[in-house]
N, C-alpha and C positions, 0 to 999 in steps of 0.2 A: 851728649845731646840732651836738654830739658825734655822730661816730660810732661805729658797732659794726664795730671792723675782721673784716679775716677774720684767723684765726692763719696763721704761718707752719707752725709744730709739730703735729704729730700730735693731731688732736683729742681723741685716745681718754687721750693723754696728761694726767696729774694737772698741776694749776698748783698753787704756795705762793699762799697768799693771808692778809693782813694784816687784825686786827680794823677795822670801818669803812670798807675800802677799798670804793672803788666797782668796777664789773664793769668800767665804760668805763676808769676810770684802770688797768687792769690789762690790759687788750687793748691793748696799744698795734702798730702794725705798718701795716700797708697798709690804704686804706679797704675798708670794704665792696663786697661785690657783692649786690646783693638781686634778689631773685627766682632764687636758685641754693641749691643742695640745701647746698652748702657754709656759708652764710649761717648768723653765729654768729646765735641768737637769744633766750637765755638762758644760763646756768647751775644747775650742782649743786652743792650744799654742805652738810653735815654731811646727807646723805640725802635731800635734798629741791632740788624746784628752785623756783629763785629771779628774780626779773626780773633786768634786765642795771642798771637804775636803783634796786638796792635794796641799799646796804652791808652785805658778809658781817661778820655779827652778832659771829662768832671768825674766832682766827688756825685757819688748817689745809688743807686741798685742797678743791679744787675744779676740774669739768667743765666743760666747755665744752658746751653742745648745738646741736647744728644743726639747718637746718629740717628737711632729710632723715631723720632720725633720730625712733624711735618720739614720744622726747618732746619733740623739735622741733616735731611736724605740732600736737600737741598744742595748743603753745604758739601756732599760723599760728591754727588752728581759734579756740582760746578769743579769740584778736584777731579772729577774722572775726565771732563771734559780739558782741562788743564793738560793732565798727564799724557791725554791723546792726541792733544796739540802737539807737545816735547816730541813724542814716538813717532808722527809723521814727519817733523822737521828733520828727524835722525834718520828715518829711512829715504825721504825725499826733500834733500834740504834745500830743493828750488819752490817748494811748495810754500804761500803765503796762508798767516790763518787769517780768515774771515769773519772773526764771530762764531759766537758760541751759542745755544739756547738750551733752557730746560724743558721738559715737557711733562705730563704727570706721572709715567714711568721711568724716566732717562733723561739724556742728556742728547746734545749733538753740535757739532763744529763743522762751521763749513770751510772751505780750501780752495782759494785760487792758484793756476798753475799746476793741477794735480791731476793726472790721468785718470780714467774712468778706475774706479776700484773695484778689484775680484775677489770674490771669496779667500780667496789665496790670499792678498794681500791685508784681507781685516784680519786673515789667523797671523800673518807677521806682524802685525799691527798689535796684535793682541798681546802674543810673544814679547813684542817691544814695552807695552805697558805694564809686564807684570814684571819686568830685571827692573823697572825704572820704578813699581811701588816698591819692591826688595829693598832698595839702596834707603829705602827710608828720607829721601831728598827734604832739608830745610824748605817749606813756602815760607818767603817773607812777601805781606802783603800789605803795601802801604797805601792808607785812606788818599785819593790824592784832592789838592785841596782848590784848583783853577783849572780851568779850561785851558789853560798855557800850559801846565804843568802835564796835562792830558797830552797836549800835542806833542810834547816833548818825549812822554812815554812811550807814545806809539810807533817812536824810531821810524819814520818816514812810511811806515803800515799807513795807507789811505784809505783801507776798512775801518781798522782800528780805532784811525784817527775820528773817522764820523761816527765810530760808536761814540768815543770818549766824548763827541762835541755834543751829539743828542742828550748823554746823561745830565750835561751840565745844563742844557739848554744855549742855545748861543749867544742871546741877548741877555744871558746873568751869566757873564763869563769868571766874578768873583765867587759865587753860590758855592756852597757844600755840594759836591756829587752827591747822588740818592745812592750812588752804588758804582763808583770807578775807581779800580786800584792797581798801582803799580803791581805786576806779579813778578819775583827773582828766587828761582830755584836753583839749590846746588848747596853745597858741601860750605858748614861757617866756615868763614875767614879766606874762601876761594872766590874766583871769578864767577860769576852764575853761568849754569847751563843754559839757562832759559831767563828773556825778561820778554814782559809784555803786559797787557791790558784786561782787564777782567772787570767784568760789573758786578760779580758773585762772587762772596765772601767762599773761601777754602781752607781745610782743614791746618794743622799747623805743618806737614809732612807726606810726603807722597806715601808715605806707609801707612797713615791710614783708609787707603782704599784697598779693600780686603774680600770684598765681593762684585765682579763689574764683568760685563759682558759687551764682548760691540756684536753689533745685532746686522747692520745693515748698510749701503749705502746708495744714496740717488744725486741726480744733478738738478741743481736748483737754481735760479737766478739772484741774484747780488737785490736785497730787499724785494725779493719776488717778481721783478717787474722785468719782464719777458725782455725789454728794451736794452738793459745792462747785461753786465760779464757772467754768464755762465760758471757756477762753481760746482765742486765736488762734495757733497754733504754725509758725513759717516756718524750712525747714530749708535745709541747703545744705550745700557741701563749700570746702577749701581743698586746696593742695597747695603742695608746695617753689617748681614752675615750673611753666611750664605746658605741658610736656613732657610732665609724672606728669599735670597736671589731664585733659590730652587723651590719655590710657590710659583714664583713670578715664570720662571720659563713651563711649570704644568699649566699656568696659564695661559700663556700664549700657545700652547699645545692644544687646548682645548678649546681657542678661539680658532687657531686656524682649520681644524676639524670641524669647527661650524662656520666657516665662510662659506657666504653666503651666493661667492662666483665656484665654488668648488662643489657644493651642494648643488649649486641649479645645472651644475653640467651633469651630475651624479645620476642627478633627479629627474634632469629632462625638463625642464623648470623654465629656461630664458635663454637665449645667445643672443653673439653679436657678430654681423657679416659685414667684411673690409668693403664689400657691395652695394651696402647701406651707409655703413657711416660709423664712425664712433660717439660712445655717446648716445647711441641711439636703438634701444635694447628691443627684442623681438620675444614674445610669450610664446612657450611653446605649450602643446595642449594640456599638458600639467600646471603651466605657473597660468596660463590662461583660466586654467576650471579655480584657481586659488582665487583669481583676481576680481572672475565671474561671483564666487560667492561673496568675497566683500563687496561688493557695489550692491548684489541686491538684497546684503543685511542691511548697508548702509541706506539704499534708499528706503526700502521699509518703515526705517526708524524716523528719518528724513519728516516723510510722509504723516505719522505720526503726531511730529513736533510741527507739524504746520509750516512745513518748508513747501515749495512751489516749482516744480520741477521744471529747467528750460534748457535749451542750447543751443550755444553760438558756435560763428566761425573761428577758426583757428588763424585766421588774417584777416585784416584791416588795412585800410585807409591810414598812412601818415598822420594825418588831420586828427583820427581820435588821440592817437599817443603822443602827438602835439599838445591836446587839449588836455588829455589825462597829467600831465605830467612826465611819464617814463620815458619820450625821447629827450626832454631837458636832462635825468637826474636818472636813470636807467638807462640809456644807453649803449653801455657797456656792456652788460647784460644781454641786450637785442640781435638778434639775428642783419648781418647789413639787408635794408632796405632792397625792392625790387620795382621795375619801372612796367606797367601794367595799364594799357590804355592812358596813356598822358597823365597818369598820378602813380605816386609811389605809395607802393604795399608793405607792408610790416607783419610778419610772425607774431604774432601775441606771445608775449611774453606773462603777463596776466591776465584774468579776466573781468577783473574788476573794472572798465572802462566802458564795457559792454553790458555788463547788470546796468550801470548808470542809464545807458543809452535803452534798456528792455522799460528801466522804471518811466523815464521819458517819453514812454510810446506814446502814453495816453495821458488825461488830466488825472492825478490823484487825487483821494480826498482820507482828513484824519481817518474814518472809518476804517479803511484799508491796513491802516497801520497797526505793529510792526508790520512790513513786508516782507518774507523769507525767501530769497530766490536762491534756488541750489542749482549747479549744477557737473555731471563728469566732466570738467573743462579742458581739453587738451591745449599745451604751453609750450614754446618753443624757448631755450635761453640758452645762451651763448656761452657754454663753462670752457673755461682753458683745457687743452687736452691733455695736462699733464695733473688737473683737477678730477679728472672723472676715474671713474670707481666703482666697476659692479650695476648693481642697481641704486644705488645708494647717492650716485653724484649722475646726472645722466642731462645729454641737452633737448628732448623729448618726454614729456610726463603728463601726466593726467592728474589734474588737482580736483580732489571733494570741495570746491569751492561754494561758499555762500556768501551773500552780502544781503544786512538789514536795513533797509531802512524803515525810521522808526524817530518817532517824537525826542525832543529834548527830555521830557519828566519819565519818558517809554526808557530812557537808556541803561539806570540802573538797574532795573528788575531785569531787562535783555540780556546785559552784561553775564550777569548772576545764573539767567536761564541757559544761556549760551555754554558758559564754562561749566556750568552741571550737566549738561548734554555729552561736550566731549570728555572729560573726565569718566562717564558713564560707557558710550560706546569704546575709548581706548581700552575698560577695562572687560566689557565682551570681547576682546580680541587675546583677554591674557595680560594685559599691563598693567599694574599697580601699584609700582613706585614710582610714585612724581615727587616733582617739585615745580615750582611757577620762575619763572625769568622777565622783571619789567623791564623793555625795552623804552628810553625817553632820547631827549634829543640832548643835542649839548651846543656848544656856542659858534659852531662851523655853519656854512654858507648850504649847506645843503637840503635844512629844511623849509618848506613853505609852512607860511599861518605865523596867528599871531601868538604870542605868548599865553597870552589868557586863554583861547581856546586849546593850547595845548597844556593849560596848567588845569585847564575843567578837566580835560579828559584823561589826565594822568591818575587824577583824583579818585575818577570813578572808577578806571581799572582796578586802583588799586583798593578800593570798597570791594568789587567782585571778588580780589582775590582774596581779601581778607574772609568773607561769607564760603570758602571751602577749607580755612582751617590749614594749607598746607605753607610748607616755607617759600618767600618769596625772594626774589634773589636779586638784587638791584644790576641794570645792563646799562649806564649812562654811555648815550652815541648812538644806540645801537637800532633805534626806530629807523622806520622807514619812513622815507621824506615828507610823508603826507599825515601821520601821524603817534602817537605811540602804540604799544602793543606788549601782549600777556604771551610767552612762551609757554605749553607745558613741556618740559622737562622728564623726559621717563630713562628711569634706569633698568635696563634690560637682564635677564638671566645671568649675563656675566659681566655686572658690576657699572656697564657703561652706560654714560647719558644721551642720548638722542632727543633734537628739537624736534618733536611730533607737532600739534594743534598750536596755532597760531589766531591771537584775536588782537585786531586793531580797531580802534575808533580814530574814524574820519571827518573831521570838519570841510577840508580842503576839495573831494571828489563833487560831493554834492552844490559847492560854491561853483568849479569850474565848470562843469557841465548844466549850471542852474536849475537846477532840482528845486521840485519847490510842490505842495502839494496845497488843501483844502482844506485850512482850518475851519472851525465851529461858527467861529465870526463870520467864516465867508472871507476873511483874509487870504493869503497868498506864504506859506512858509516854509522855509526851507530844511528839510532832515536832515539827520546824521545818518551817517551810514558807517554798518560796522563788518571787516573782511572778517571771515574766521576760513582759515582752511583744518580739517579734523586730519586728514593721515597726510597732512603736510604731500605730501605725492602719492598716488597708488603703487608706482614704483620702488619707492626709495619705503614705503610704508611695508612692504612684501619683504624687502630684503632686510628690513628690521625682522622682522617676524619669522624668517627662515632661520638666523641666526639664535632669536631669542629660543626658539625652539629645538633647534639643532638639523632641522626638518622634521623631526615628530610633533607635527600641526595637531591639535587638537581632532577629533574625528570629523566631526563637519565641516572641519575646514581643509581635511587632508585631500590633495588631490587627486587620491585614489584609497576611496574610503575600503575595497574588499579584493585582495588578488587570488584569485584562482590557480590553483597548484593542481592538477591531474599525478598521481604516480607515474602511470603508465599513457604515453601517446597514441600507441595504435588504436586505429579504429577497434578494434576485435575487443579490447578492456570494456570501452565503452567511459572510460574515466573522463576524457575530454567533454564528449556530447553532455554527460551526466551533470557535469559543472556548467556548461554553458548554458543550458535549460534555467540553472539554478540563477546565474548570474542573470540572463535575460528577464527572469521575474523580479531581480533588484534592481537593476535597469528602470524599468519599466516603476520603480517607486521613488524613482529619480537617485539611486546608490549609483556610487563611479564605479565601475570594477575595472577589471584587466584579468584577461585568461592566459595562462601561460600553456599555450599550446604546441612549445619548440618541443624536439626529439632529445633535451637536455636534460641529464640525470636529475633524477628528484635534490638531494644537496644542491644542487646547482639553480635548483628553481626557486628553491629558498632563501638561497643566498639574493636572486634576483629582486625577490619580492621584499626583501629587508632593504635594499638600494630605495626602493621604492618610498619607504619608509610607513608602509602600508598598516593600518592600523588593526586590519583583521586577516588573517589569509587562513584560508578554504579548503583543504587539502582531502581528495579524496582517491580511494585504492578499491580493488575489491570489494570488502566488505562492507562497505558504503554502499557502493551501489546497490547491491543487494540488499541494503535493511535501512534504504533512505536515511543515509548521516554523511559525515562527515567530520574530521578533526580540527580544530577553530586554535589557532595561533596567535597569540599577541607579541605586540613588538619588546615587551621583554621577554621574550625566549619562552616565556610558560605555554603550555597544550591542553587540550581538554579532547576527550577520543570519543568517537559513539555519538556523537550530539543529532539530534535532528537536525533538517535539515527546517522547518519552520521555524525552532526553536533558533536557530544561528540567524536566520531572517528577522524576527521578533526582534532578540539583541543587538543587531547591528541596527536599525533602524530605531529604536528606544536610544542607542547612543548618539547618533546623528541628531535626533530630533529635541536634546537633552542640551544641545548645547553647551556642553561643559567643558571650561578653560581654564582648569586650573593650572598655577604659573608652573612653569617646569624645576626641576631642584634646583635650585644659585648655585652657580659655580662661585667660590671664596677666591675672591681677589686681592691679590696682597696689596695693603695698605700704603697711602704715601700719604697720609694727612694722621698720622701720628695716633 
């Protein structure tokens, strides 16, 4: 069998490469090492990569890729995903493959025909892929070069077939695929084990997937769409060795230790009752006190900045979300309609329809302008229920909503003031790695306006975001209908990105609803108006933040800044009364406490108040009471004994009123961008 050696030379280094030549006759050097980051396991050539068994087309350079490298992992993954196809056909060979996908961790294939999957059957699953990387199996991968040729490969697969046909496009049925190839595994000069369809280039040999794991699996619909055939989706991960692989599972060990439905039930934090509704998340008096103090940091700051505090209903009239736009181009989105004295009502799905209609109340005039109207808006949206998730995906939320209106020559400097706002408050919360995401339109039917004004306002966001310095990450499509818009982007304690604060400029709201205010002239003109929402939901903004932090919130924001530990319960100690004294005068300076007053051994009351996640705990015995102290515990484990008891009031209160969020240690996430 050919090997894939490793090079001697600097990978990063360009190779000459001859029309037809193969990758193997051109690696020539020491054999391989597999299962190492170093491990050639493709190439690049005229912009694209290529299998290592697939003769460059022309003469001219080409890459080398390794597994360690962004599109090396790529290349381990799209083979693991392969090989899990092979091991389900062998264990369930009425099972059809679906399609495959990568994701920034792994990999996943979906399975029509295939029973719910159990644990059990990912460990035979698993079992089956590792005799089938052993054998070390030939991939041959051939570029394929028509859309006929496509159809032909996908041997009557009618998933298959509409991947191959997407790749090519269907109206360039002559065109180069961007990325469809015939796949035939098995032993040279034998029948293939396996042929089929792949858009992702794979390694030369099932033997070099050397570290892989399957993780999971759920049922999915045939392109998402609730309408089509239900399939069987089983996901997993690959890595260079299994060095990176065993990062990667301490990782997921330490995310799902900070999940954030697993914490709030810990915690006392949120639930959700079949009585209610899914989707539709409940605060309990912990995530309540959390949630209470964000809104009134946030209005505070609000306030401040010359925002204007209001509040609407959470339903409406048909007619505005006719006018707004969102039953044209949201709908889907929307809660169905309800019949309500001879018109139909509507769940607000946004609030932006209803600022227009607050600005509209009365005549404006430039003076007034910018206008800052904030307010906690509660939002009703229609998410699938196989979408929701925690706090984090939910069809009830409360949005920090604002909308400006404000002058044509007001928008720049707004822009600029706007994104320096949120950038600031996300970062009182603990968050400080971002990045910007411009959302624009692209050439489908689904935006209103005209070009020009959506090419002013691309402009100007993109001035805003240039004046903060941080990377900007282009999103063509991705606006919403009415206009473009600024993501920020924050990457959380453990590596991950969350769309927080949202800012659009709108031409189109202010035209529909004819907004129009009081120029200098005495003229008649009409504003922009610009949405920003700052914690994107209070919801989904909380369950960021439990996670980022693990539940150890900063002190002022813990929901139970000081727990009370007695030794001894009996009345006769006197330890309970003694601490409730104490706590009632922290109380009373606005401190959250909590007394632990059970008949539960001391260990056991500590272990409670660690659940807690308590940023101070109290603990007092005998000698306390008698010489007014107590022992003051912090949530790493350290003690301090004898403390007064003003003095442990002073400190707790000096932390709280100190506001300080520094981020919690980064969990190291293992890399898939090389």
């Amino acid at each position: 069998m050919a090997e894939a050696p490793v090079l001697e030379q600097d990978p990063h280094l360009p190779l000459s490469v001859e029309a037809d030549a193969s990758p193997f006759a051109l690696l020539q050097g020491e054999a391989r090492t597999v299962g190492r980051p170093g491990t050639v396991v493709a190439v690049e050539a005229a912009g694209r990569t290529e299998p290592l068994r697939q003769p460059f087309a022309e003469a001219g350079e080409a890459r080398v890729l390794t597994a360690g490298s962004a599109a090396g992992l790529r290349v381990l993954r799209a083979t693991a995903a392969l090989v899990l196809a092979m091991a389900v056909r062998e264990e369930f060979p009425d099972a059809l493959p679906a399609g495959s996908g990568l994701t920034e961790d792994g990999f996943h294939v979906d399975f029509a025909d295939l029973a719910p999957v159990t644990p059990e059957v990912l460990k035979r699953l698993d079992k089956r892929m590792r005799r089938i990387t052993r054998r070390r199996l030939p991939i041959d991968a051939l570029r394929l070069a028509s859309a006929e040729e496509a159809a032909g490969a996908a041997d009557g697969n009618r998933f298959l077939r509409e991947i191959a046909e997407e790749a090519f496009g269907q109206d360039e049925p002559g065109q180069d695929a961007p990325g469809a190839f015939r796949q035939s595994v098995g032993p040279q000069g034998a029948e293939p084990l396996w042929t089929g369809i792949g858009t992702e280039v794979t390694a030369p040999d099932t033997g070099y997937l050397t570290a892989f794991e399957l993780e999971s699996s759920s049922a999915v619909y045939w392109r998402g769409d609730e309408a089509n055939e239900s399939l069987q989706r089983i996901k997993g991960t690959a890595w260079a060795d299994e060095e990176a692989l065993a990062r990667h599972r301490a990782f997921l060990e330490e995310a799902a230790r900070r999940d954030h439905r697993r914490l709030g039930s810990e915690m006392e934090l949120f639930t959700f009752a079949d009585e209610i509704g899914p989707g539709l998340p409940i605060l309990l008096p912990n995530g309540a006190a959390i949630r209470d103090e964000m809104q009134r940091y946030s209005l505070d700051k609000h306030r401040r900045s010359g925002y204007t505090l209001i509040n609407t209903p959470f339903i409406a009239k048909e007619e505005l979300f006719l006018r707004s736009g969102h039953l044209p181009y949201y709908a889907d989105g929307m809660f169905p309609g309800m019949a309500v004295d001879g018109s139909e009502y509507y769940l607000k799905a946004m609030n932006c329809p209803m600022h227009a209609v607050v600005f509209k109340n009365r005549g404006r005039s430039y003076k007034e302008l910018p206008l800052r109207l904030f307010e906690f808006g509660s939002v009703h949206r229609y998410e699938r229920s196989g979408t929701l998730h925690g706090l984090t995906r939910v069809r009830n939320m409360t949005q920090d909503d604002a909308h400006i209106f404000c002058t044509q020559e007001q928008i720049q400097e707004e822009l600029k003031t706007v994104l320096a706002f949120v950038l600031d408050l996300l970062r009182d919360f603990g968050l400080r790695d971002f990045y910007l995401e411009l959302s624009t339109r692209d050439d489908s039917d689904k935006f209103i306006g005209s070009e020009e004004d959506w090419a002013n306002a691309t402009a100007a966001l993109v001035a805003a975001a240039d004046s903060t310095g941080l990377e900007l990450v282009p999103d063509p499509g991705g606006a919403a209908f009415y206009g473009p818009k600024i993501s920020v982007q924050v990457r959380d304690s453990l590596g991950r990105n969350w769309q927080m604060s949202t800012i659009q400029l709108d031409f189109q709201t202010p035209a529909r609803f004819e907004l129009s205010y009081q120029a200098a002239d005495g003229s008649r003109v009409r504003p922009v108006m610009i949405h920003r929402a700052l914690f994107g939901s209070l919801e989904r903004f909380l369950g960021v933040l439990i996670e980022h932090y693990g539940g150890q919130f900063p002190a002022w924001m813990a929901p139970v800044h000081v727990a009370g530990v007695p030794v001894r319960a009996d009345a006769e100690a006197g330890h309970t009364q003694y601490l409730a004294d104490f706590l009632d005068g922290l109380r009373d300076a606005g401190v959250r406490s909590q007394l632990d007053a059970s008949s539960d051994r001391l260990p056991k009351k500590i272990l409670n108040a660690q659940r807690l996640r308590a940023p101070f705990v109290v603990v007092a015995g005998d000698r306390d009471v008698a010489a007014g102290t107590a022992s003051l515990r912090f949530r790493d484990g350290s003690q301090e004994s004898d403390v007064p008891l003003a003095e442990i009031a002073d400190r707790i209160l000096a932390t709280i009123a100190s506001r300080e969020t520094d981020s919690p240690t980064a969990v190291v996430r293992p890399s898939s961008d090389g």
